[in-house]
N, C-alpha and C positions, 0 to 999 in steps of 0.2 A: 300493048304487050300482054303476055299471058305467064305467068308464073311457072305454068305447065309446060313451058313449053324446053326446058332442060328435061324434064321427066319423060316428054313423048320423042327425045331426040334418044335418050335410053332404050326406049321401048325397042325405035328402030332396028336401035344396033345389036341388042340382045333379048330380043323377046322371050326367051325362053331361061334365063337368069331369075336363080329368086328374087325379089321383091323384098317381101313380109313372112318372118316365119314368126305366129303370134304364141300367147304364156303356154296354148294347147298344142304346140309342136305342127299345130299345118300352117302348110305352105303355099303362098302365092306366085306366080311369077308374073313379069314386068306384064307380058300381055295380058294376063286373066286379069288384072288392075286394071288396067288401061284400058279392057273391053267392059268389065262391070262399071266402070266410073260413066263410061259411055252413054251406056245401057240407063244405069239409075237418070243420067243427064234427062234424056230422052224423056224418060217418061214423068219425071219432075217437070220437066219444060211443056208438057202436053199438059197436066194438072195446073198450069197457070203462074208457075215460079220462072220469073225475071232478072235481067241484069237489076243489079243493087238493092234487090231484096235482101231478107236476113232470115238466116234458118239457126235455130236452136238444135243442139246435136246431145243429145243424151243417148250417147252410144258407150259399150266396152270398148275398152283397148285393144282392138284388132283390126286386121287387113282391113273390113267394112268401115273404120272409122274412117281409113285412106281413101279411101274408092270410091267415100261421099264426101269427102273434101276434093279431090278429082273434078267429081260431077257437078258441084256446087261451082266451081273456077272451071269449066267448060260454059256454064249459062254465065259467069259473072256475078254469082249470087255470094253472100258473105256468109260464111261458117261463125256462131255465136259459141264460143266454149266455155262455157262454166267453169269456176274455181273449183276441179274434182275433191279437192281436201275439204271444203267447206258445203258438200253434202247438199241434201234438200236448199239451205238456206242460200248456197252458194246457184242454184238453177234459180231461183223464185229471184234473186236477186239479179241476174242475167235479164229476166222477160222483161224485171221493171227498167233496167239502164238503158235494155235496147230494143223493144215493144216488136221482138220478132214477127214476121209475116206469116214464119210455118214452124210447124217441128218436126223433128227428125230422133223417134227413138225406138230403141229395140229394146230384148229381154224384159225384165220389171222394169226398166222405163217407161213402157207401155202404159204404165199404169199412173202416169205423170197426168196425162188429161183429167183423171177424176179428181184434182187440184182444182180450188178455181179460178185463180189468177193465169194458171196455165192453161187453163181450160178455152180461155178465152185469146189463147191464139189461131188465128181465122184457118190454115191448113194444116192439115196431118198428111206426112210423108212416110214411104215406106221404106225397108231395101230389097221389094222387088223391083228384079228390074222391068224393063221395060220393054217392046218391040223398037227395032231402029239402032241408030246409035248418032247422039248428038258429037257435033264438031266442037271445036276445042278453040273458042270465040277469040277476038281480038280488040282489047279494050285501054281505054286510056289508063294512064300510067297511075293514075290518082283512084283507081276505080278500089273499094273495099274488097278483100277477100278475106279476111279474119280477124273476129274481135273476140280477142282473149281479157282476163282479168289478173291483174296485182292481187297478191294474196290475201291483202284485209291484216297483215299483221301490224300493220299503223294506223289501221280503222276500217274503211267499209271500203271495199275492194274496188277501184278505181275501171272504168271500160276500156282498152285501146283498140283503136281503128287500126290494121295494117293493111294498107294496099299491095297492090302487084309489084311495084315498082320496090316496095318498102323489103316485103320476101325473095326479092330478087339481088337486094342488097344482103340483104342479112346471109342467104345465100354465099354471095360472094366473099362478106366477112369470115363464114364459117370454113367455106371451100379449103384456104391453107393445113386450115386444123385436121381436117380430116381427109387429106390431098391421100391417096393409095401409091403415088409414083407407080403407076403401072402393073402394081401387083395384087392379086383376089383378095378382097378382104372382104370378111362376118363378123357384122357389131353385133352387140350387146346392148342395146340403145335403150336409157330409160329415162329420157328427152325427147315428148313429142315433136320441138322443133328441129333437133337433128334429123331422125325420121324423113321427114318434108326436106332436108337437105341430101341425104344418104339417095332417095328419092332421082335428086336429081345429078349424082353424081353415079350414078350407077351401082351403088353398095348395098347390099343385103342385107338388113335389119332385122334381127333378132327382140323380139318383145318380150317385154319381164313375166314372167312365171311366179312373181310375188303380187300381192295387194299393195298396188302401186299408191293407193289413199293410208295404207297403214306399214311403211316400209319398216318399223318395231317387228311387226308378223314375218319377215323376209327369214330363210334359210340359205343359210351358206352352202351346204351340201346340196340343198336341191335346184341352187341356181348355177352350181356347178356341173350341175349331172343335166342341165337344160342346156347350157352354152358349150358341153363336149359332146353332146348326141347333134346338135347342131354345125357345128364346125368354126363354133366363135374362135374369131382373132385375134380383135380391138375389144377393151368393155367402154362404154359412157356412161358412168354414173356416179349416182349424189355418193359425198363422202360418208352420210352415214353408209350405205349399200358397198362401200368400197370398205369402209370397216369390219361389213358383215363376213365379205368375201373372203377378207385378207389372211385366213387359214383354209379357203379351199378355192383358192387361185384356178382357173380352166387350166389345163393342159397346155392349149395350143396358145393362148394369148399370149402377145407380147407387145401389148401399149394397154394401157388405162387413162382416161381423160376424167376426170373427176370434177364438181363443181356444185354449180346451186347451193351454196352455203362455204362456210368457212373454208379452208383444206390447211389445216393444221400441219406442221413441221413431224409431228410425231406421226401421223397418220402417214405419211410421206415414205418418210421411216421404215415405217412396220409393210408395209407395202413391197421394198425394195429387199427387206431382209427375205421375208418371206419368199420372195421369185429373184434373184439374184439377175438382173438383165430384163425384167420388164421395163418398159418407157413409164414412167409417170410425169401425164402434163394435168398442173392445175390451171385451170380455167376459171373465171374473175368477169362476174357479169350482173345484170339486174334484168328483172323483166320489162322494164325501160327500154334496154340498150344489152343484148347479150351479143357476140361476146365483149368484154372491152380490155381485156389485158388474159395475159397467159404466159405461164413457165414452167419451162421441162424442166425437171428435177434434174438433168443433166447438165445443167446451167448456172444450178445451186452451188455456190465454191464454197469453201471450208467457212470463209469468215461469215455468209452470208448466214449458215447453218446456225454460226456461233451467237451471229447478232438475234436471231429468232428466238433461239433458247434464252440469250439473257433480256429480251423486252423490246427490239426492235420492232414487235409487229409481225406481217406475214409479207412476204415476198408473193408479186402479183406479177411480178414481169414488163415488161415492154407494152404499151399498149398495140392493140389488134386490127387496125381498120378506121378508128376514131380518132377522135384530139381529145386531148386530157388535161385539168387544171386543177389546181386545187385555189379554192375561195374560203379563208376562214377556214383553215382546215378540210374541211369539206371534197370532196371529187364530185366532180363538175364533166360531163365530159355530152360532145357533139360530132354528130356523121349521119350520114345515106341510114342508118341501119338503129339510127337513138331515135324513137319515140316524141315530135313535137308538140303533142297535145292531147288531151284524155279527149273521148266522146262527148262527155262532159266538163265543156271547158273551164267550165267554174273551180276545177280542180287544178286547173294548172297555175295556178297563183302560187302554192306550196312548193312544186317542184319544177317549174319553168323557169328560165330567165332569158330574156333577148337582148343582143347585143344591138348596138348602133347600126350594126353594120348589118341587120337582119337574122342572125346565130343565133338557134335555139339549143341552150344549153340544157341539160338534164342536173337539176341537185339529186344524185344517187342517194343523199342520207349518209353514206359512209367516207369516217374520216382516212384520212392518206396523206402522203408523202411523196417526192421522190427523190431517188438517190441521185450520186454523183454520174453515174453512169444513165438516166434517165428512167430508170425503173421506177415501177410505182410499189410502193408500202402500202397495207391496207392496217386502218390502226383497231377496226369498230364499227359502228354505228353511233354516232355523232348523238342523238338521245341518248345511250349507254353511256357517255363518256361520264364520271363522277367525279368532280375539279380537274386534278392532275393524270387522274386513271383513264387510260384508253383500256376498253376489253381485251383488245386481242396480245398487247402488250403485257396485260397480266394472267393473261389465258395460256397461250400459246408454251410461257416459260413452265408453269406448273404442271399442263399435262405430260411433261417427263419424270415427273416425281413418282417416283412408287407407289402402286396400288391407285392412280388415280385415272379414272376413265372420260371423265368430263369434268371440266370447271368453267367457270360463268363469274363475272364482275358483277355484285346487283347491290343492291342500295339495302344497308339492315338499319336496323331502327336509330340506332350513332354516329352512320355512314359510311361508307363503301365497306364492303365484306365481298372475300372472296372464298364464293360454292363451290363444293365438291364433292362429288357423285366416285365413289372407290371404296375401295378396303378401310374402313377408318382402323383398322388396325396401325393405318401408316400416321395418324392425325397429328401426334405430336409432332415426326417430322417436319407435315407439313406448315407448320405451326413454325418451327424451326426456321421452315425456308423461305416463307411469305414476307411479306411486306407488310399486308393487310390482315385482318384479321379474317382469320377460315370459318368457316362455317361447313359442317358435315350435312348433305342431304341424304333422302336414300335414292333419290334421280332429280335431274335438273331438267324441266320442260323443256322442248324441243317442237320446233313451227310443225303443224299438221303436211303442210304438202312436202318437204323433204326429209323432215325427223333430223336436219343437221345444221339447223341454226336455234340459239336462244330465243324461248320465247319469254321475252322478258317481262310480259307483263307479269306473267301466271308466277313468273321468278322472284319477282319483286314483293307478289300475294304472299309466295312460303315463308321468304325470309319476316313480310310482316306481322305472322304469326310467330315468330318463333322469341 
């Protein structure tokens, strides 16, 4: 099987449909992809790149990043992608996990070879393309096409292997989520793997116009005036980016899917007030196993609202495609589309478990529930927990309090103190309304790659000082 091969039954039926319209406002359609991917195939396959080779991609975020993962799953060959948030350290740490065969980079990546651990990768690739046009291979089911990385925020950033077989499932788990029922839809996409799905469902991908390594830098006005010059419908993005938005909403849009990190009741909220009849779905995933649970805020009933506000936790939804458990508190969860084993297996001792019966579970790290109706709770991060305190239990209640923009559980020198990043003009209040003792920051660190999860080490460094 080929991965590509939902993308090239696209091509067929709409060759002349955008594609890719990347941060610079041009535009791809299905055929110029599906001819350059061809093209680069050809002439990478003549310079001596083979099925289950591994190619290093230090490219930007555009069409060309598409069109060489195309070309790469025409030979068979596997795409290596660095953790973009973790920079220099985040490439050099890619070459050593998975001793790529070639590289593949543009702009000042070019300038990656006068490195010398990278230096010493045996090929250099271009994106010229090539004379000819390679075919569109057919390979076992097990065959690598992309090894991405865990983000390093619980230590050094872990390899995963995804084959053909693996993106064809995830695919399939995604499909619902992003189902168009028959009618034209332009995302907003700031989810490479959507992208790769949108791909194969025939949808038009709009790419971010912000520093996707530095979403803090993101402007609301300017990614509004990106997504109405283009004809956005749907947006996919992280909740900080859906925060940034949520005073300069697109015009035309009426769904937002939000995720990669918490999605807060209040965020939710501010969303809906703000556009009166947008769809919001939060989405509930790890780079393990995405997606694995998802709810439309239309699904949210009053008590549900109520329980969030006073310490229930967040509302994750139904699970999506997988089976779900909770062990020791813990979410647990297994399918076609959950991650069985790091590159380097030595790593799956921490987050593996196998059952009798052969089940490769994933330990997500995060604590959960589920209700009567089978939904799942999300309480935290299972290391955050501090005795009695889940985070998002004591999180999720405070950021309705006045003046507060962020709060965080983190450990202070006496034991559990609850940060916050707002107006301390509000402090006695919240002082008032806590449970725990407050602590005023002037910001609470936040993970490099999406800017909307704690980073709790650097959290845990503040409050040690203080």
């Amino acid at each position: 099987m080929n991965i590509l091969q939902a993308f090239a039954d696209r091509v067929a039926a709409h060759p002349e449909r955008i594609a890719i319209v990347d941060g610079k406002g041009r535009a791809t359609t299905y055929a110029q992809l599906d001819a350059r991917g061809a093209a680069l195939a050809a002439r990478w396959h003549a310079q001596g790149l083979r099925e289950g080779d591994r190619v290093l991609l230090a490219l930007p975020l555009n069409a060309g990043l598409y069109a060489a993962l195309a070309a790469l799953w025409r030979i068979g060959a596997a795409a290596v992608l660095p953790e973009p948030a973790l920079g220099l350290f985040g490439l050099r740490h890619a070459v050593a996990a998975t001793r790529p065969k070639a590289l593949l980079a543009s702009g000042l990546y070019r300038l990656l070879p006068l490195l010398g651990d990278i230096r010493a990768i045996p090929l250099r690739l271009s994106m010229h393309e090539g004379e000819g046009s390679h075919p569109v291979g057919d390979f076992a089911l097990d065959t690598p096409a992309l090894i991405s990385f865990t983000s390093g925020s619980s230590g050094a950033p872990k390899a995963i292997v995804r084959s053909h077989a693996f993106l064809a499932a995830q695919d399939r788990a995604v499909a619902p989520l992003i189902a168009t029922h028959g009618k034209p839809e332009t995302d907003l996409v700031a989810f490479p793997v959507f992208v790769v799905a949108n791909l194969g469902q025939g949808i038009t991908s709009v790419l971010p116009n912000w520093p996707v390594r530095r979403p803090a830098r993101a402007k609301g006005a300017a990614i509004r005036a990106h997504a109405e010059r283009h004809g956005v419908t749907r947006l996919l993005l992280s909740p900080a980016i859906a925060e940034t938005l949520a005073d300069h909403l697109p015009r035309d849009a009426h769904s937002l899917f939000t995720g990669g990190g918490p999605v807060f009741p209040d965020l939710i909220a501010t969303l809906l007030a703000a556009k009166p009849g947008l769809r919001v779905v939060a989405v509930y995933g790890s780079t393990e196993a995405e997606p694995i649970a998802e709810i439309d805020a239309d699904a949210i009933a009053d008590a549900d609202w109520q329980a969030m506000r006073e310490g229930a936790g967040l509302l994750a939804g139904h699970p999506a495609g997988v089976r779900v458990r909770i062990e020791a508190d813990e979410i647990q969860v297994a399918g076609d589309h959950v991650v069985q084993g790091y590159l380097d297996s030595a790593h799956d001792a921490s987050t593996k478990v196998r059952d009798g019966d052969g089940t490769v579970w994933h330990r997500t790290g995060d604590g959960g529930c589920f209700d009567e109706q089978g939904r799942l709770w999300l309480r935290g991060r299972v290391s955050a927990r501090i005795g009695a305190h889940w985070p998002f239990e004591v999180e999720a209640p405070a950021r309705f309090w006045p003046g507060v923009r962020r709060a965080a559980l983190g450990r202070g020198r006496d034991g559990p103190v609850l940060a916050i990043e707002g107006d301390a003009r509000h402090l006695a209040e919240w002082r008032a309304a806590a449970r725990l003792p407050v602590v005023h920051l002037p910001r609470i660190p936040v993970d490099r790659r999406h800017g909307s999860k704690v980073d709790q080490a650097a959290l845990e460094a503040m409050l040690g000082k203080r």
